[in-house]
N, C-alpha and C positions, 0 to 999 in steps of 0.2 A: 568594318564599322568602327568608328568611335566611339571610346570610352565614355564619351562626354555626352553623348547620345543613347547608351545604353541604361537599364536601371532594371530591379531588380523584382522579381513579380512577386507581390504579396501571396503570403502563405494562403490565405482562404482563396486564392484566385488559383491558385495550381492544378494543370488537369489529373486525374488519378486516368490508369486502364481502366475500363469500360467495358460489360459485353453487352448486348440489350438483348433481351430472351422477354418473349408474348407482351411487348412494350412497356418490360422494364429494364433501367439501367441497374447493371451487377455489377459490382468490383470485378476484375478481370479476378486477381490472387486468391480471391476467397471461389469464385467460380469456380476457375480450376484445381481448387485445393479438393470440393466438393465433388466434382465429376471424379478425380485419380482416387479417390478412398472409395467410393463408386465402384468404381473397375475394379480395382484393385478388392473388392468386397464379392463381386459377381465372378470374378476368376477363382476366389477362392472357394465360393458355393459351388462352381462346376468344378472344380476340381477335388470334391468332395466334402468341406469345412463342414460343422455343425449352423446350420442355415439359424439358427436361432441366436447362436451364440455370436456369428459373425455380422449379423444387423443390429446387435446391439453394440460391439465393440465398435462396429463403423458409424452408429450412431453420437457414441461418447467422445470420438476422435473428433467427427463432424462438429459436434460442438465446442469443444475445445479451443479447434482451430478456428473456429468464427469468431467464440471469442477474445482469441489471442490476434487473432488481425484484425477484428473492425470493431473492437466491444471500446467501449471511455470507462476507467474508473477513475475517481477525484480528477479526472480534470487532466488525467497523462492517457498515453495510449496504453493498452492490457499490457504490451510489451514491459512498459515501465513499472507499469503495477506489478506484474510478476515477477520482476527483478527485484521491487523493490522487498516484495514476499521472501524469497528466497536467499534474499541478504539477511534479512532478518531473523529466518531457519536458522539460516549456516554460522549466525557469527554467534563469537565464544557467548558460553555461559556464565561469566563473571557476575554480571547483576542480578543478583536473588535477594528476594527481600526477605530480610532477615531480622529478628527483634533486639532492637537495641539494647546493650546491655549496659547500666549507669546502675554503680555501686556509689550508696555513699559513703563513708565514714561513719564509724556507728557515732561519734563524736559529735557530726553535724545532725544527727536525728537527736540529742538528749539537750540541746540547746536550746536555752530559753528566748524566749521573743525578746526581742529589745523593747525596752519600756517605749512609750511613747512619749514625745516631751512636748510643751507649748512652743509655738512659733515665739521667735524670739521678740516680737512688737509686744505676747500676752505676758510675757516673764516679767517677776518684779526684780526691778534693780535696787539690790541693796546698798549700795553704794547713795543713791541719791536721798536717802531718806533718812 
């Protein structure tokens, strides 16, 4: 095919995977994220787990990760959001706000106001008089 023929498919037009379960369409990634912490939660109840403690850990995961693949904060995907979280953790602690410290000269505190003088149109000139 030619280049000259081809073009480039707009981002809101793109297909995502798809599962359709009791006719609704599901993200494929979040589906399967949901079903494996699923299994992975019912393997560990039969194979002994604290059944309390492991539906609630698999429900905090479950959220997580739906949040981190299909949630929008500001306008980025969670992925970015969370990056941008975690930049912002990690980097140095240099900026503390801290109170400025402005000494004056005890000189400049004992100093009198400068008088005030007429604009020089209200001054009399002695000279013309």
């Amino acid at each position: 095919m030619s280049d000259y023929l081809s073009a480039a498919v707009p981002r809101k037009l793109r297909l995502s995977a798809s599962v359709q379960v009791a006719g609704m369409r599901l993200p494929a990634r979040s589906f399967l994220m949901i079903i494996g912490i699923m299994a992975i939660g019912g393997i560990a109840i039969s194979l002994g787990a604290n059944i309390e403690r492991t539906i609630w850990v698999s429900g905090v995961l479950i959220f997580t990760g739906l949040a981190i693949l299909e949630g929008r904060i500001w306008g980025r995907s969670s992925r970015d959001a969370v990056g941008i979280v975690w930049r912002h953790i990690n980097r140095p602690k240099r900026l503390r706000a801290s109170q400025p410290q402005a000494i004056l000269p005890p000189e400049a505190s004992l100093m009198a106001t400068p008088s005030l003088q007429r604009p020089r149109w209200q001054r009399k000139e002695a000279s013309h008089e």
